[in-house]
N, C-alpha and C positions, 0 to 999 in steps of 0.2 A: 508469449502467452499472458503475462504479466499484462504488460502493454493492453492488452484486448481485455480483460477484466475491467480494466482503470479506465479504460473508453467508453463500454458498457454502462457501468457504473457511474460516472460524469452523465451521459444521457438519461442516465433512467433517472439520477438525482434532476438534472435539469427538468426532464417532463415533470416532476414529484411539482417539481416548484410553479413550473408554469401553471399545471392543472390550477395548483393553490389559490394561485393568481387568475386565473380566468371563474373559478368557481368564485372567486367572493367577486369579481364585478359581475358577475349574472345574476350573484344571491342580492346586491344591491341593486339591481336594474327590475326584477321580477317580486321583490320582497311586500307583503302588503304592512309590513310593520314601520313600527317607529324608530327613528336613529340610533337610539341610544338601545332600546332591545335590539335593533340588526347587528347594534357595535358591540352588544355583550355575546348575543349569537356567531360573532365573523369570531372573536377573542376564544370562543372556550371551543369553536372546530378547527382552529390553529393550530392551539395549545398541543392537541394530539400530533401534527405533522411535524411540527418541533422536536416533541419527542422523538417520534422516527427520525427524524434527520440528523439529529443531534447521537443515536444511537450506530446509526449508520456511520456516521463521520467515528465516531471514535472504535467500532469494528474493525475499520479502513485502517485508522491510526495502529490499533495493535497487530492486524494483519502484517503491515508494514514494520514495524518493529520486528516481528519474528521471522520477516523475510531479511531484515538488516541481520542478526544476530545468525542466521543460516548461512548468509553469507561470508560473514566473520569467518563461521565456522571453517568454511569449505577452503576457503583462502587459506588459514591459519594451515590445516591439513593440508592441501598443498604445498605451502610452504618448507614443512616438515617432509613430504617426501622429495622433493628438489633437493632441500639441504643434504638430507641422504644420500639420495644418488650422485650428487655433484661429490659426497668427501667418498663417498664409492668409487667415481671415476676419479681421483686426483687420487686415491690409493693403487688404485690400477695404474694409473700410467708410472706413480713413482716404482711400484714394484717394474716395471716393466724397463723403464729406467735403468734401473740398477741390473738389470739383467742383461743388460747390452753393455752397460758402463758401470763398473762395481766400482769405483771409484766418486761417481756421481754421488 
């Protein structure tokens, strides 16, 4: 499921960018302005897409994080009941042990 978010998400950032990138060569190709207004116009409709992507990347970033930290979890609690049941089965079989060979 993870996997299919992170793919999602890689294409939809990819189009985000390409669009980016095909809207400023059309606004340069069709533009009746001057260089240096098209370069301050391409600058300040950027500016916003940055913002998103730069927002999105760090969503991802702590997305991830709290998926590492879940995992910690789950493992950690696993851990803990393996350890259990593994000193629950060596206390069984020692009682069991001893009850076939008291001597043991």
């Amino acid at each position: 499921m993870y996997r299919t978010e992170r793919d999602h998400t890689a294409g939809f950032t990819l189009g985000v960018i390409s669009g980016a990138i095909v809207g400023a060569g059309l606004a340069l190709l069709f533009a009746p302005k001057s260089g240096a207004a098209l370069r301050s116009n391409i600058a300040e409709s950027v500016e916003p897409l940055r913002a998103a992507i730069a927002k999105r990347y760090q969503d991802l970033a702590d997305r991830a994080g709290v998926e590492i930290e879940n995992l910690h979890e789950t493992v950690d609690s696993a851990t803990d009941v393996l350890e259990q049941r593994a000193t629950a089965a060596v206390q069984t079989a020692s009682r069991k042990l001893r009850s076939i060979d008291p001597t043991a």
